[in-house]
C-alpha positions in Angstrom: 16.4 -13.6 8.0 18.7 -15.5 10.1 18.7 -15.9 13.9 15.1 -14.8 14.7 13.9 -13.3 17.6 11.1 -15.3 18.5 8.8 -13.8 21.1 5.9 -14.6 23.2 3.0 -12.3 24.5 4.2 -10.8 28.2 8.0 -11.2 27.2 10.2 -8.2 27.7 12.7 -6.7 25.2 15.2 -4.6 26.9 17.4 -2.0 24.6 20.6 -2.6 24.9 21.6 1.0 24.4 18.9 2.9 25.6 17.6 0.8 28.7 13.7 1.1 27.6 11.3 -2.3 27.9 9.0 -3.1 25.7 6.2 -5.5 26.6 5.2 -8.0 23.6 1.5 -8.0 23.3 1.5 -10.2 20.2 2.8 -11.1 16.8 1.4 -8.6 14.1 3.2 -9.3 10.8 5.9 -11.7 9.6 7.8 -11.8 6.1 11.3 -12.5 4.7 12.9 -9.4 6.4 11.5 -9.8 9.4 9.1 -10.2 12.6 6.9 -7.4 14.2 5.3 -7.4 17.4 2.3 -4.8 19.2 4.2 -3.8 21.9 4.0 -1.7 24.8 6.7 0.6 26.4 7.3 4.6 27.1 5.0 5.9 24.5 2.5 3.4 25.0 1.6 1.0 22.1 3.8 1.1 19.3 4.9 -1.3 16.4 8.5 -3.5 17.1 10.5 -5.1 14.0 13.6 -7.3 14.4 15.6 -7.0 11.1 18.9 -7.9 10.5 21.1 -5.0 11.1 21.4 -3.9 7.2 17.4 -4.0 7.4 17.0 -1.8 10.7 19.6 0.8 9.4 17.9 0.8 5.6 14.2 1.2 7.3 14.5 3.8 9.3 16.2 5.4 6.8 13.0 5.2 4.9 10.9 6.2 7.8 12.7 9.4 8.5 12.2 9.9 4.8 8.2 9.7 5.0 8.6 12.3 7.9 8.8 14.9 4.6 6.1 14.0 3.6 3.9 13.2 6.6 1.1 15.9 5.7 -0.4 13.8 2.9 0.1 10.1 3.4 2.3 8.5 5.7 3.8 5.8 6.8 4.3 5.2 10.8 6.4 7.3 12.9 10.0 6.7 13.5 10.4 6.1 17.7 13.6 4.5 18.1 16.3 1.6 16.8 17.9 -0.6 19.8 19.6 -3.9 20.0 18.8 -6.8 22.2 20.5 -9.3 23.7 19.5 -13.2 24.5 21.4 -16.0 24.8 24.8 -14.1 24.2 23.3 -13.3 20.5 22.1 -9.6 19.4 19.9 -8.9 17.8 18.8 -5.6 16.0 15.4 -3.7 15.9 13.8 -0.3 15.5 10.2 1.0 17.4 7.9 2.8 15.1 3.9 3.7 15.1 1.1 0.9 15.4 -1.0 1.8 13.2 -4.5 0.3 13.8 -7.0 -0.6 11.0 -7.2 -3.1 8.5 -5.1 -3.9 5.7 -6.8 -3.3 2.1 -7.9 -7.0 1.2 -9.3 -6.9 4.6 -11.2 -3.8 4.4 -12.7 -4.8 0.8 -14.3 -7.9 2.2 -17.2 -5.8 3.6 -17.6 -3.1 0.7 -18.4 -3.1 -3.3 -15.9 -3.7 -6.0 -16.1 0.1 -6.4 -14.5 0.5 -3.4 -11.3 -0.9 -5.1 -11.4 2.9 -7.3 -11.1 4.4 -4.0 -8.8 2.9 -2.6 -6.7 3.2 -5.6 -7.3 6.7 -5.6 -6.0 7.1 -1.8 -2.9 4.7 -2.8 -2.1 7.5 -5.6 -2.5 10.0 -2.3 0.4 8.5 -0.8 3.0 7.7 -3.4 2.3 11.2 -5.3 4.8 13.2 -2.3 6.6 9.8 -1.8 7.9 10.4 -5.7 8.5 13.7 -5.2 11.1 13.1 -2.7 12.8 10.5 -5.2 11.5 7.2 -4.0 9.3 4.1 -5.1 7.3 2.3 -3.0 8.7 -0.6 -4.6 6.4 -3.6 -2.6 3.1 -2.8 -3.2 1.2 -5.5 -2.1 -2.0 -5.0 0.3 -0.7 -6.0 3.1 1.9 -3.5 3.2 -1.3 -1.4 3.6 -3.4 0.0 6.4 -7.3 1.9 5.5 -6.5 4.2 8.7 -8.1 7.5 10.2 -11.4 5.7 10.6 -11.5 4.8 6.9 -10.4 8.6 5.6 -7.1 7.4 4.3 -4.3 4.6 3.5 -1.3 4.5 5.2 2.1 2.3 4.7 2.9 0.0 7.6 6.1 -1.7 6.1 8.7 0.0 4.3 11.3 -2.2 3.6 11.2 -2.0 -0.3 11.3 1.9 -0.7 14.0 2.4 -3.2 15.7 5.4 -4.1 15.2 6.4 -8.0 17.6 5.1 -10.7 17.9 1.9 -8.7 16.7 -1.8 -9.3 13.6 -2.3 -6.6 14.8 -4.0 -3.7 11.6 -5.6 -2.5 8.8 -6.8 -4.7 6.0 -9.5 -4.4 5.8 -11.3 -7.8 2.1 -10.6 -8.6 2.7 -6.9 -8.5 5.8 -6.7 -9.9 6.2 -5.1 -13.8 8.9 -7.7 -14.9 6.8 -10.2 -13.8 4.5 -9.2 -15.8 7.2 -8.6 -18.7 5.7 -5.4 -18.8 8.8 -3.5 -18.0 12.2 -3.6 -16.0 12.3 -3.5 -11.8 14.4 0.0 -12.5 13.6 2.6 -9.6 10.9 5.0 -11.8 7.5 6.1 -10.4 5.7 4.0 -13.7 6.8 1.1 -11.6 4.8 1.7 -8.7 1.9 3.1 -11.1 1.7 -0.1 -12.8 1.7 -2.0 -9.4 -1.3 0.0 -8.4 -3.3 -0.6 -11.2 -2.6 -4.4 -10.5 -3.1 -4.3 -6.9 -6.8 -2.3 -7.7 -7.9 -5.2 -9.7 -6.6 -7.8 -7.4 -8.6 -6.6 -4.6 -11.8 -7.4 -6.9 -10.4 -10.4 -8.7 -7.1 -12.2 -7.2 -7.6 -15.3 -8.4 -8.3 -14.4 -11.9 -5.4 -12.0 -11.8 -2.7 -15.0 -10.5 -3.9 -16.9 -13.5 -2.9 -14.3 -15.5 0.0 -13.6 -14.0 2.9 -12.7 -16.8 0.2 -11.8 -19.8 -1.2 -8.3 -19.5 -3.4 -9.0 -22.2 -5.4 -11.0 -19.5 -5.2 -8.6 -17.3 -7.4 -5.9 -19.6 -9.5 -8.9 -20.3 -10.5 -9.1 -16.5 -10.8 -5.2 -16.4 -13.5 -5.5 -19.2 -15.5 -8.3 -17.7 -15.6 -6.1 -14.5 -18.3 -3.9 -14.3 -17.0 -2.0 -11.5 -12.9 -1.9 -13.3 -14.7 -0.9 -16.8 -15.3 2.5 -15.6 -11.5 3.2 -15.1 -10.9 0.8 -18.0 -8.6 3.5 -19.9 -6.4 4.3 -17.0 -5.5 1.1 -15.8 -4.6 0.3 -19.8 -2.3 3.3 -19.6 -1.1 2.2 -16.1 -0.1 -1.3 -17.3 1.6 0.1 -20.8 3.7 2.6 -18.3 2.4 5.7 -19.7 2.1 7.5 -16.6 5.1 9.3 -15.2 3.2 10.6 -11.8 0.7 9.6 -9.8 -0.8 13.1 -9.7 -1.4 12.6 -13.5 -2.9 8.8 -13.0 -5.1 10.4 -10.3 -6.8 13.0 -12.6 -7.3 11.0 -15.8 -8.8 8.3 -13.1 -11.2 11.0 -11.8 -12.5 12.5 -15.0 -12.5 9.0 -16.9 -14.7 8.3 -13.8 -16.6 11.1 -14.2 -17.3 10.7 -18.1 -18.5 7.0 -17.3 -21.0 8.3 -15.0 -22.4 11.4 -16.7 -22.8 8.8 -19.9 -24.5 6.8 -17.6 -27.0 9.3 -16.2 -27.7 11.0 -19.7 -29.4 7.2 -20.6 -31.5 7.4 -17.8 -35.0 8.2 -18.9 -36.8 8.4 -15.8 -36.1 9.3 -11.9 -36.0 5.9 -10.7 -32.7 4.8 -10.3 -31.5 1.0 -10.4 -30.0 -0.4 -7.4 -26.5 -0.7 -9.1 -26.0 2.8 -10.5 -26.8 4.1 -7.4 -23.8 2.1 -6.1 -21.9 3.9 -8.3 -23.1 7.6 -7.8 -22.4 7.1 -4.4 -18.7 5.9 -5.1 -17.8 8.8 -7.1 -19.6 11.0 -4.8 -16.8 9.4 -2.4 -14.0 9.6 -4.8 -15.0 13.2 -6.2 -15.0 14.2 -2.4 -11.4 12.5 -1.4 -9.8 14.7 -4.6 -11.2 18.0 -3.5 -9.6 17.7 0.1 -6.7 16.4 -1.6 
């Protein structure tokens, strides 16, 4: 992005068009297309991104478009788009949500691998009515992520790649991308974001592992089935990386009863009432996962 807008906590970004002042708290996120601050103004906190004008225009674009499906899994609210002006240069932005929580790799840090399943399942929450409008996520990296609602749900906070169907993905991180992977084309398709997600569920347990085997899927299932936690979704992320699943809705099921099957094998072994430390770690993770599909 050219011409930044570099800003400093207690500066004050006046709209050009519509007169409102924002308030720069701090910096929360930074990339290629862009800077956002935690800013404070009219509706209180909210979320500020400078883009380049072609950025602005294309994101809230996408924004409006989650409105549709803002029952199920959202991304922020749309507030407003403005331009500033300093130094005799403009330069373009849009206001949406803040969004509060951590992002996915964050939230990980503090649970068990299986905690990966559920987030994947809650990922599958929000791009199942995303691809029903006729969009891919397109960058599905964790940190475009947010576990929000006091850890109920997962929630987009950057939206830049959303992609209409038919198209080539505009925005992708290499290590969750299919061609990377040579696993596939970066065509506009909901398998694309499906094979993302599998990738992204694995990296949350195993990112090192996965970026060594970045390019050869074949590694990838290896690291699956050295994963005690992965092995019991083992089937679906296969399917997931060979771009077998047209819908998320379809991923989602096959995840929950391969999930189940795993578990009622498990239990069926189990010769007295004592329970092992580590399979109750899994009963109560697909107590958690059966509980998310049934509200869902």
């Amino acid at each position: 992005m050219k011409n930044r807008y570099d800003a400093r906590p207690g500066d004050l970004i006046k709209g050009k068009w519509t007169g409102h002042v924002w308030q720069v708290e701090r910096e929360i996120g930074r990339g290629a297309n862009g800077i956002v601050y935690l800013v404070n103004g009219k509706v209180g906190q909210a979320a500020l991104k400078f883009a380049d004008s072609a950025s602005v225009a294309s994101e809230t674009n996408a924004l409006t478009a989650l409105e549709r499906v803002r029952g199920t899994s959202p991304g922020p609210f749309f507030i407003e788009a403005d331009d500033t002006e300093k130094k005799g240069v403009i330069y373009p932005f849009y206001i949406m949500e803040y969004i509060n929580g951590p992002m996915l790799h964050t939230f990980i840090k503090e649970k068990t691998d299986e905690w990966a399943i559920i987030l994947l399942i809650w990922l599958l929450n929000f791009l199942e009515p995303l691809h029903k409008s006729g969009s891919v996520m397109g960058d599905l990296k964790p940190e475009n992520f947010i576990v929000a609602d006091r850890g109920q749900t997962v929630r987009a906070v950057d939206v830049g790649g959303i992609t209409k169907f038919g198209r080539s993905v505009k925005e992708y991180t290499t290590l969750y991308d299919r061609a990377a992977w040579q696993a596939g084309t970066r065509k506009s398709e909901p398998s694309y974001d499906l094979f993302g997600a599998a990738v992204l569920a694995i990296a949350l347990v195993h990112k090192q592992l996965v970026q060594k085997a970045l390019g050869d899927t074949g590694k990838l299932e290896d690291i699956v089935q050295s994963s005690p936690a992965l092995q019991l979704i083992a089937p679906v992320l296969i399917k997931a990386f060979n771009n077998e699943y047209d819908s998320a809705l379809s991923m989602k099921k096959e995840l929950l009863l391969c999930f189940t099957k795993k578990n009622t094998t498990r239990q069926s072994r189990k010769q007295t009432i004592s329970f092992s430390k580590k399979w109750m770690v899994f009963a109560g993770a697909f107590a958690a996962i059966l509980t998310l599909f049934l509200l869902h």
